[in-house]
N, CA, C and O of each residue as an XYZ file, in Angstrom:
612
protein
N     -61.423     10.709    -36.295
C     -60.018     10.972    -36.158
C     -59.545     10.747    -34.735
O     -58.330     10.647    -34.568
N     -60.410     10.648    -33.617
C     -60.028     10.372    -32.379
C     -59.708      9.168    -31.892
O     -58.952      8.872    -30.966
N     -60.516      8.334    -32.782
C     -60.098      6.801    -32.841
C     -58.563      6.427    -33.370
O     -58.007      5.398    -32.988
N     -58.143      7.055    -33.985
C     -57.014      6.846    -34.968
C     -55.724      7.291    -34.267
O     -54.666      6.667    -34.193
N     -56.163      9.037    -33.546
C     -55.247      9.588    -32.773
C     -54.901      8.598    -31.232
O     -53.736      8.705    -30.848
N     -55.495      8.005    -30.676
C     -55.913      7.301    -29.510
C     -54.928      6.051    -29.762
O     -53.981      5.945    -28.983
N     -55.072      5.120    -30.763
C     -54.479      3.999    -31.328
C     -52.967      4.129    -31.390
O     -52.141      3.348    -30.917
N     -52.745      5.292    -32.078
C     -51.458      5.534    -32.315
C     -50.504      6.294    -31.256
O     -49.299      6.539    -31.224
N     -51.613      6.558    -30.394
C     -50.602      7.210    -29.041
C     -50.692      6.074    -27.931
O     -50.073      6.223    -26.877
N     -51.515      4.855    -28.181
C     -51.446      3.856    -27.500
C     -50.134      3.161    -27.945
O     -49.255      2.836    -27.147
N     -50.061      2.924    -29.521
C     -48.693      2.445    -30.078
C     -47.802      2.796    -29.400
O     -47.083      1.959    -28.855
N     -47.616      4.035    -29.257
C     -45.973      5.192    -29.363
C     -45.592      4.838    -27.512
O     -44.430      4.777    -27.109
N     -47.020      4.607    -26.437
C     -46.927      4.708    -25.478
C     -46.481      3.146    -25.022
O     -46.190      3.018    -23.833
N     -46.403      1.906    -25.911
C     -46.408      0.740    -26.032
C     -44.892      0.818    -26.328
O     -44.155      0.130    -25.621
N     -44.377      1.547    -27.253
C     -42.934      1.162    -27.970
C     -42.220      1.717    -26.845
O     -41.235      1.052    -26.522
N     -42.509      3.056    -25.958
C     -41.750      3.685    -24.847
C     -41.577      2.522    -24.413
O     -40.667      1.818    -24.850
N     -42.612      2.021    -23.260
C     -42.594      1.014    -22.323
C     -41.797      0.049    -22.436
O     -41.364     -0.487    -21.416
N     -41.324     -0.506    -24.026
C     -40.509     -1.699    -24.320
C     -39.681     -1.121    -24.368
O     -38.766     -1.757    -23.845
N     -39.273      0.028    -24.782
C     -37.896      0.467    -24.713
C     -37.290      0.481    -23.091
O     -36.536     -0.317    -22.534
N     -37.767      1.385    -22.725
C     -37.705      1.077    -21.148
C     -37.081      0.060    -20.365
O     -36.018      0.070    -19.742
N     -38.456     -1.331    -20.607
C     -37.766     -2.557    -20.199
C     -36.925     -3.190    -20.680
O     -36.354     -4.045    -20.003
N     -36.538     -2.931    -22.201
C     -35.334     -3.122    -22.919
C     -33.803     -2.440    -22.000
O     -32.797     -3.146    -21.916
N     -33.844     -1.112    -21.420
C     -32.836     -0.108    -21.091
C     -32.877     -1.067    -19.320
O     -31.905     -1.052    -18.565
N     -33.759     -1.560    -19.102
C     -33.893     -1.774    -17.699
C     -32.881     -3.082    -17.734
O     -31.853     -3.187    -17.065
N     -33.472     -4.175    -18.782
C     -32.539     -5.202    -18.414
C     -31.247     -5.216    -19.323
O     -30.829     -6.307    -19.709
N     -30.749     -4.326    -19.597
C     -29.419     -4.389    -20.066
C     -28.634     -3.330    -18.877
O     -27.501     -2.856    -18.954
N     -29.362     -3.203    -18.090
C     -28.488     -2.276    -16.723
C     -28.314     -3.318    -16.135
O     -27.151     -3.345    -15.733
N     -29.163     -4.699    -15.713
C     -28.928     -5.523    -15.069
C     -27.909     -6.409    -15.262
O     -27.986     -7.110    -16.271
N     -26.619     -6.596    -14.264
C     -25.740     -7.347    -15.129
C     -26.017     -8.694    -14.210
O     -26.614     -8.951    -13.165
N     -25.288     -9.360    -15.139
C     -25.633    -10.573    -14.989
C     -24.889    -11.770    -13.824
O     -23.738    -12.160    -14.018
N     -25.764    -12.292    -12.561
C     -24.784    -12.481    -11.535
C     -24.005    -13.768    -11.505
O     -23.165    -13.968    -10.627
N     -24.282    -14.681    -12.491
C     -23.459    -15.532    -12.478
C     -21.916    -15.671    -13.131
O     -21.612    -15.426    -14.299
N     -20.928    -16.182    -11.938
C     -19.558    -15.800    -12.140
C     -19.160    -16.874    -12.951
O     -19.617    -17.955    -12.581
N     -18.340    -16.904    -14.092
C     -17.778    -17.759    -14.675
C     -17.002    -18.077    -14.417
O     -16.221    -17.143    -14.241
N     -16.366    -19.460    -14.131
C     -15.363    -20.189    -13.124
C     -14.090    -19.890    -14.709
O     -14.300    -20.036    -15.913
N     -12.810    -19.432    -13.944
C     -11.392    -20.121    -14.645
C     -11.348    -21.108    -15.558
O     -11.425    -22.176    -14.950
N     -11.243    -21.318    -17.003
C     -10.967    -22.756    -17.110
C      -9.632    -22.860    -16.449
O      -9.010    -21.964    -15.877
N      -9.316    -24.053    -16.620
C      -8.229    -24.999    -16.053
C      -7.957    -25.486    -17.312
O      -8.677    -25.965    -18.188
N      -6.036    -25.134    -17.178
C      -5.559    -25.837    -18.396
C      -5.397    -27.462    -18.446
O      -4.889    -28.092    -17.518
N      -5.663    -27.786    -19.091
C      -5.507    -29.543    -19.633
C      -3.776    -29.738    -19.107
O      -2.852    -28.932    -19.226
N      -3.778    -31.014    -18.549
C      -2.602    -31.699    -18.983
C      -2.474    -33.287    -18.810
O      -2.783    -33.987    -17.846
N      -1.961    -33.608    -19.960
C      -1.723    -35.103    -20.625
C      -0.353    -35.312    -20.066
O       0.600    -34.590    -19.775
N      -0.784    -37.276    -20.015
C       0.599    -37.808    -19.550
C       0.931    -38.305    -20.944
O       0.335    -38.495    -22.004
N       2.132    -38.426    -20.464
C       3.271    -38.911    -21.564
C       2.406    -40.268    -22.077
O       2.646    -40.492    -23.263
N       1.702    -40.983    -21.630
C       1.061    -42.095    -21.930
C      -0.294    -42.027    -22.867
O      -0.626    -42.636    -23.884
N      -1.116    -40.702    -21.823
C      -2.272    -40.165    -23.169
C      -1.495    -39.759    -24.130
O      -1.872    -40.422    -25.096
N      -0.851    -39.246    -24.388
C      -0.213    -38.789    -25.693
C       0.248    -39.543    -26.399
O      -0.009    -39.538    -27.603
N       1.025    -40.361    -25.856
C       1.290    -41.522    -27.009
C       0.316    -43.065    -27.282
O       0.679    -44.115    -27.813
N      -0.635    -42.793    -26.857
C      -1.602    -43.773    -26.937
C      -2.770    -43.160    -27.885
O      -3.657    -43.871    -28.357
N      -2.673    -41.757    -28.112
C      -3.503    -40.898    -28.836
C      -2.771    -40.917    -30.263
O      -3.476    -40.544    -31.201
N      -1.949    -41.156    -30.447
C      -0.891    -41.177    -31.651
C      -0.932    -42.387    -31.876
O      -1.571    -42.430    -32.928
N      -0.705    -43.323    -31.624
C      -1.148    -44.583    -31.415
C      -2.387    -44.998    -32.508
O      -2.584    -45.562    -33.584
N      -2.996    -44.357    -31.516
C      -4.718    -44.573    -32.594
C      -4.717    -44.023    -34.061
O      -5.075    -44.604    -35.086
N      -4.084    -42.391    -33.855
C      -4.455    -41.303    -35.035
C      -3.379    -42.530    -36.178
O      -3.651    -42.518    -37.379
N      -2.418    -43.337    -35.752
C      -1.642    -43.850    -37.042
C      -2.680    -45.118    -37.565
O      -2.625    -45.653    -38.673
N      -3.550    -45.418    -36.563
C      -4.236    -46.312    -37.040
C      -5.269    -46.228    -37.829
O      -5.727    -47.070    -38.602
N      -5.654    -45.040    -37.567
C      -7.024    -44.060    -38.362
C      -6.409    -44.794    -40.033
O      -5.255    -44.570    -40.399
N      -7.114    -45.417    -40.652
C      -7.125    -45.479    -42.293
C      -7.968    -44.775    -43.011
O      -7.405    -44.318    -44.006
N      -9.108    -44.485    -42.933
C     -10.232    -43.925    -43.430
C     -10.514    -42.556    -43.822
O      -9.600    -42.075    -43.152
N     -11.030    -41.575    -44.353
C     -10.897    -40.230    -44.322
C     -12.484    -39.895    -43.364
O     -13.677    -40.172    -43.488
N     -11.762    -39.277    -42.567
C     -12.891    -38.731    -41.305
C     -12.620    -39.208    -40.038
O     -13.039    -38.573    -39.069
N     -11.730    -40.638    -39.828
C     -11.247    -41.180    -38.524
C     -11.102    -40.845    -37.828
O     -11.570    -41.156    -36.733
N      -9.836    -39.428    -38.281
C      -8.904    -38.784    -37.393
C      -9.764    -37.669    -36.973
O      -9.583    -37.262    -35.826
N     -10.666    -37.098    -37.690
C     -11.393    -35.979    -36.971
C     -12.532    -36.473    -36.016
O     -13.001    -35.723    -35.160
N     -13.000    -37.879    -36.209
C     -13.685    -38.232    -35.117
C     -13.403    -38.245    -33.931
O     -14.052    -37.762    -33.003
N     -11.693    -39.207    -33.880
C     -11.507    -39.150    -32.924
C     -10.616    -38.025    -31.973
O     -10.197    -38.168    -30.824
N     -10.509    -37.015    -32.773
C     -10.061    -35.430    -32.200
C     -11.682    -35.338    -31.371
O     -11.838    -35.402    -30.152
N     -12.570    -35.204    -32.210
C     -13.922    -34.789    -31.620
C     -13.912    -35.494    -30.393
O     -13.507    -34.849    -29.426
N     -14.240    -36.590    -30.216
C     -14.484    -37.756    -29.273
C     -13.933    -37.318    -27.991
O     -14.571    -37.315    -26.938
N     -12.186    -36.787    -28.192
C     -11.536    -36.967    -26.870
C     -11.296    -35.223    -26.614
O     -10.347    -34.731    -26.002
N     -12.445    -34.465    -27.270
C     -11.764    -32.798    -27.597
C     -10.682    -32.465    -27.731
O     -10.461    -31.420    -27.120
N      -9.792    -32.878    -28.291
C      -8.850    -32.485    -29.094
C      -8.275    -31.589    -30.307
O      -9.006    -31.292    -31.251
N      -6.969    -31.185    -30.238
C      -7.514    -30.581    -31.882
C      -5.952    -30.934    -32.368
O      -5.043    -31.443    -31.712
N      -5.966    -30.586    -33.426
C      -5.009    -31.135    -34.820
C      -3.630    -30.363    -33.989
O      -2.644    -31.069    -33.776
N      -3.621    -29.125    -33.610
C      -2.614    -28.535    -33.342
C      -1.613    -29.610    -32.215
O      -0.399    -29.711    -32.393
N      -2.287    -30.304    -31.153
C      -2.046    -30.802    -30.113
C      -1.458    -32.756    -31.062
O      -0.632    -33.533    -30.582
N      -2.083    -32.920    -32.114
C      -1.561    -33.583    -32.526
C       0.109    -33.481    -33.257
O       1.025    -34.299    -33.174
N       0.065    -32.298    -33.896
C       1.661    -32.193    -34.532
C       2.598    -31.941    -33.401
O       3.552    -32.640    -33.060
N       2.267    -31.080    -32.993
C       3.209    -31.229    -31.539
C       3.565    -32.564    -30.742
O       4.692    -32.762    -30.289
N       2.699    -33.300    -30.633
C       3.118    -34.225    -30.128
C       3.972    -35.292    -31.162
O       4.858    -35.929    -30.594
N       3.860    -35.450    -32.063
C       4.624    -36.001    -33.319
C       5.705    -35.642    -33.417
O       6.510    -36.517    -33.738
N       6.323    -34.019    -33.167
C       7.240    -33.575    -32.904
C       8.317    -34.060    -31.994
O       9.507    -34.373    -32.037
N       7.332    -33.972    -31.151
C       8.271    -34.752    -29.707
C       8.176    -35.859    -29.701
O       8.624    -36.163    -28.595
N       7.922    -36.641    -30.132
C       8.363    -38.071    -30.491
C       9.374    -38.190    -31.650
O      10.315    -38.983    -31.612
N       9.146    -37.423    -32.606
C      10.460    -37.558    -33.349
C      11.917    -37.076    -32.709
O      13.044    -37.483    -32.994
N      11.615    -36.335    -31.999
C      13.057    -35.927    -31.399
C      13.273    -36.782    -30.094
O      14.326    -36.521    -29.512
N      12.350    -37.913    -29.423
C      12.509    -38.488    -28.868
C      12.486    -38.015    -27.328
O      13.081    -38.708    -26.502
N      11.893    -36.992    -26.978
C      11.751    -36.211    -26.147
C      10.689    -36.775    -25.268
O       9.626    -36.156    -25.210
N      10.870    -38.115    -24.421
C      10.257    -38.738    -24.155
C       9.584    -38.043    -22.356
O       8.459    -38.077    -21.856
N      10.582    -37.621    -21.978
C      10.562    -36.649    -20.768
C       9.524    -35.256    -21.259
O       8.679    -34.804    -20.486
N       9.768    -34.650    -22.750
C       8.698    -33.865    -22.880
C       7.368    -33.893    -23.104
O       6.430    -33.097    -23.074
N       7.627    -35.507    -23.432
C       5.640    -35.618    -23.808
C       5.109    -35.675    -22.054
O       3.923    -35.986    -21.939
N       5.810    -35.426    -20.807
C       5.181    -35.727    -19.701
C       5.215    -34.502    -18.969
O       6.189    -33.750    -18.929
N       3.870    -34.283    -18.256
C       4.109    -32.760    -17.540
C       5.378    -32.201    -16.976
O       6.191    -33.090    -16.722
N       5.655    -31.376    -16.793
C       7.129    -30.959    -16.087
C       6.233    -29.708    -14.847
O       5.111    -29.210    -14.945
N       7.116    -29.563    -13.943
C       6.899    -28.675    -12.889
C       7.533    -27.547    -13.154
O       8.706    -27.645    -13.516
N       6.945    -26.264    -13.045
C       6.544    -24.680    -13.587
C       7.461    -24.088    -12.490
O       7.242    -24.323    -11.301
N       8.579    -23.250    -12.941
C       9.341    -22.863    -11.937
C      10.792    -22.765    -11.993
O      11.324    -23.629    -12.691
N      11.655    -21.824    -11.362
C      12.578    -22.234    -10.875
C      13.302    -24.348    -10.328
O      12.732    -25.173     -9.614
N      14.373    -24.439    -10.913
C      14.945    -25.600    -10.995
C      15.769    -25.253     -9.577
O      16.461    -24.268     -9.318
N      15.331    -26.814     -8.474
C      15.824    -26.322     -7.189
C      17.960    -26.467     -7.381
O      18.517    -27.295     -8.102
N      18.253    -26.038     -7.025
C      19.690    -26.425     -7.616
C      20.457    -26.780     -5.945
O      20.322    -26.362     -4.795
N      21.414    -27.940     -6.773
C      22.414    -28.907     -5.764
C      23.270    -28.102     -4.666
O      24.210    -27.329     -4.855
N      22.577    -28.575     -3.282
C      23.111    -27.706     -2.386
C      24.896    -27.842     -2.624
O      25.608    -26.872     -2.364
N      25.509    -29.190     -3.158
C      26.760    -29.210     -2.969
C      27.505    -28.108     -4.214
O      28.684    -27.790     -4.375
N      26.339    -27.742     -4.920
C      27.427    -26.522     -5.661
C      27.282    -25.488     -5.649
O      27.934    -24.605     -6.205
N      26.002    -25.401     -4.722
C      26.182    -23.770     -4.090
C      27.315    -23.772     -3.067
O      28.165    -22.881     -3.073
N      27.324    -24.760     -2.200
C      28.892    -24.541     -1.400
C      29.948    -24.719     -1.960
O      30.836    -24.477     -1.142
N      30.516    -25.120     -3.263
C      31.361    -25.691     -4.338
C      31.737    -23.583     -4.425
O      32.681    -22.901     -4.027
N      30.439    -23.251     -5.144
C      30.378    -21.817     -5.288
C      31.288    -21.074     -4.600
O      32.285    -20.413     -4.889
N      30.604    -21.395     -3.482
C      30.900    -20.216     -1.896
C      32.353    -20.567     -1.755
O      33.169    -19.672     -1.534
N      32.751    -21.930     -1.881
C      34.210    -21.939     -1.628
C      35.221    -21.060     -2.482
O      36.161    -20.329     -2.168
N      34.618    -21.446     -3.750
C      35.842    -20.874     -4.466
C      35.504    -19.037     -4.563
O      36.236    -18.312     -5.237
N      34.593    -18.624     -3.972
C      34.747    -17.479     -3.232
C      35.662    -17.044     -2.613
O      36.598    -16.344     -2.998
N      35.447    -17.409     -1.712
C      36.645    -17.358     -0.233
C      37.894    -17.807     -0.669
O      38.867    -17.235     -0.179
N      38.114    -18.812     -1.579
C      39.527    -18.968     -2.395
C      40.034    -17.852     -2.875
O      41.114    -17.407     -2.489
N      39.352    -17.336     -3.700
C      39.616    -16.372     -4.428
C      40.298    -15.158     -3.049
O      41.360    -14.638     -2.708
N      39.130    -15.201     -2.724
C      39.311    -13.813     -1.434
C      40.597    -13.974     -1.004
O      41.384    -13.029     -1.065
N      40.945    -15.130     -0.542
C      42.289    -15.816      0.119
C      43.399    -15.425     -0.389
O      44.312    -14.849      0.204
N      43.347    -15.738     -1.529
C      44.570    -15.324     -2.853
C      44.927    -14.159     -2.772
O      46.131    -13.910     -2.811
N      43.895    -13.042     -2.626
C      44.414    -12.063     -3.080
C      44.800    -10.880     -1.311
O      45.355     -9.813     -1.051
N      44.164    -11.838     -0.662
C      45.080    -11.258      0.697
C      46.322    -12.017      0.902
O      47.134    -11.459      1.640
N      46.621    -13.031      0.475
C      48.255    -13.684      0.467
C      49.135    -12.877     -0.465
O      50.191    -12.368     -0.090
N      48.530    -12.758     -2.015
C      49.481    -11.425     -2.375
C      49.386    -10.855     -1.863
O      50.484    -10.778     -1.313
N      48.253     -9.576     -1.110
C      49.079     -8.724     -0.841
C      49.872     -8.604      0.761
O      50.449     -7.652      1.286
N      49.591    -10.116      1.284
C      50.923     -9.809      2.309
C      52.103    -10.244      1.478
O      53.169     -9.628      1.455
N      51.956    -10.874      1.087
C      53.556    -11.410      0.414
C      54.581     -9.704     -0.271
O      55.790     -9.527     -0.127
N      53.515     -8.654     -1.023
C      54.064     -7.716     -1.383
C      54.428     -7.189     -0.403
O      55.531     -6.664     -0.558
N      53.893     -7.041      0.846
C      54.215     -5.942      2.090
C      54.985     -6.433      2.787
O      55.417     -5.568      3.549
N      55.779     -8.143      3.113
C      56.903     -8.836      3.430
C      58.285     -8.618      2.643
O      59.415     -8.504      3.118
N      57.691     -8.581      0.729
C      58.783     -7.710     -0.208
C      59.260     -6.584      0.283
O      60.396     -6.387      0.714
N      58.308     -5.791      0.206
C      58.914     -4.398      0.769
C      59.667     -4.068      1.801
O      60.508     -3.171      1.750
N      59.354     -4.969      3.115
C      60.075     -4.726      3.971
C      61.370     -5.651      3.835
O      62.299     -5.386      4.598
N      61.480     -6.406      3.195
C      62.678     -7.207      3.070
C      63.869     -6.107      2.649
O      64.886     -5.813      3.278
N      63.322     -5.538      1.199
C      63.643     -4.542      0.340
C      64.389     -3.037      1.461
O      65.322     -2.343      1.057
N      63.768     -2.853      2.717
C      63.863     -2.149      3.051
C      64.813     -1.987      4.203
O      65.288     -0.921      4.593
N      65.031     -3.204      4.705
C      66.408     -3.850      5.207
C      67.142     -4.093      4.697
O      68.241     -3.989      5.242
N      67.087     -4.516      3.502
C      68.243     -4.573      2.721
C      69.132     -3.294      2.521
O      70.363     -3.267      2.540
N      68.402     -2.396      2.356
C      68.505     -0.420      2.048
C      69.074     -0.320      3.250
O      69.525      0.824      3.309
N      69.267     -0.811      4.100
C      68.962     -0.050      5.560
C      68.488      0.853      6.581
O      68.796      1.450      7.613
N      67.465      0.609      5.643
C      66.162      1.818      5.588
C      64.868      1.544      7.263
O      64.183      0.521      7.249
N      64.754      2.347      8.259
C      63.598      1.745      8.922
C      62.807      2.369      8.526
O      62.934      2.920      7.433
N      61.675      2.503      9.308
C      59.994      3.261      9.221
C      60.315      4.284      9.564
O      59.949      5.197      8.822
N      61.065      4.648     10.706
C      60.921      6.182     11.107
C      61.432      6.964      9.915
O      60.809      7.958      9.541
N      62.475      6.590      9.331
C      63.112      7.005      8.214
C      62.433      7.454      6.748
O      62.712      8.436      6.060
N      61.547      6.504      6.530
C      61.127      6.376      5.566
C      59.540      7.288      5.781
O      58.886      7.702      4.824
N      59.160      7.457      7.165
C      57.959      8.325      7.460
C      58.394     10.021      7.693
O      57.577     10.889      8.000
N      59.542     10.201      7.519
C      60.445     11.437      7.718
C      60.814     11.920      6.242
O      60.890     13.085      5.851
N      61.005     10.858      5.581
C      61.176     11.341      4.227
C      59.855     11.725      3.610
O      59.674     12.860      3.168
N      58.806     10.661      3.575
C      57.673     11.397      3.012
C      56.946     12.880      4.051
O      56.265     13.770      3.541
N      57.151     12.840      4.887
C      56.836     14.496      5.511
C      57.516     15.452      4.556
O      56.962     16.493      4.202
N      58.887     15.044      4.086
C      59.509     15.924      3.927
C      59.479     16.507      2.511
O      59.802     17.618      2.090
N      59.130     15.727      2.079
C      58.511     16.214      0.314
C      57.174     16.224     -0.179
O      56.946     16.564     -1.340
């Protein structure tokens, strides 16, 4: 029975140990950094030279070859079919990500009719405060007069 007991505590002392080095290398993480992919982008020319081909494909399997071939996939094909039907010839070609820089001459176009505006509404209101005093000669009314009356009520 000592033979038997011996064997089996050699086992049990065997399965620890792997467990162990099992627990050891899953603490270890792993040091290589995986780079960003980088998104793809096609010119207006791959794209329509890729369409090009896929209309030429006759065969059944053509078109998935040549998806395979150039890594491609089906999705990137209807889309682009799309934009050729609508003729969106500017969209089959990258565009720049961003704010659209806009025409310095209508930001000052802008700014003017700002200050127009502003203009306007200080000419009314001198023109009202030239009324009034017109109004107020006419009355024969001066300032001292008229600053004596409002004290007075």
């Amino acid at each position: 029975m000592s033979y038997l007991q011996t064997t089996s505590e050699r086992q049990k002392q065997q399965q620890q140990q792997e467990q162990q080095q099992n627990v050891v290398e899953t603490r270890i993480p792993d040091p290589e950094v995986v780079p960003k992919a980088k998104r793809r982008r096609f010119t207006a020319e791959h794209k329509l030279r890729m369409l090009q081909e896929v209309d030429a494909c006759t065969e059944p399997g053509q078109i998935g070859a040549l998806l395979r071939r150039e890594g491609l996939y089906s999705s990137h094909l209807s889309k682009w079919r799309r934009q050729r039907q609508k003729g969106q010839l500017r969209a089959l070609s990258p565009r720049k990500r961003g704010r659209k820089r806009q025409d310095p001459l209508a930001e000052e176009l802008a700014q003017l009719r700002r200050e127009n505006e502003r203009l306007r509404a200080r000419l009314q209101q001198a023109e009202i405060i030239i009324d009034v005093e017109k109004l107020s000669q006419l009355l024969g009314l001066t300032a001292d007069q008229t600053e004596t009356d409002e004290r007075a009520s």
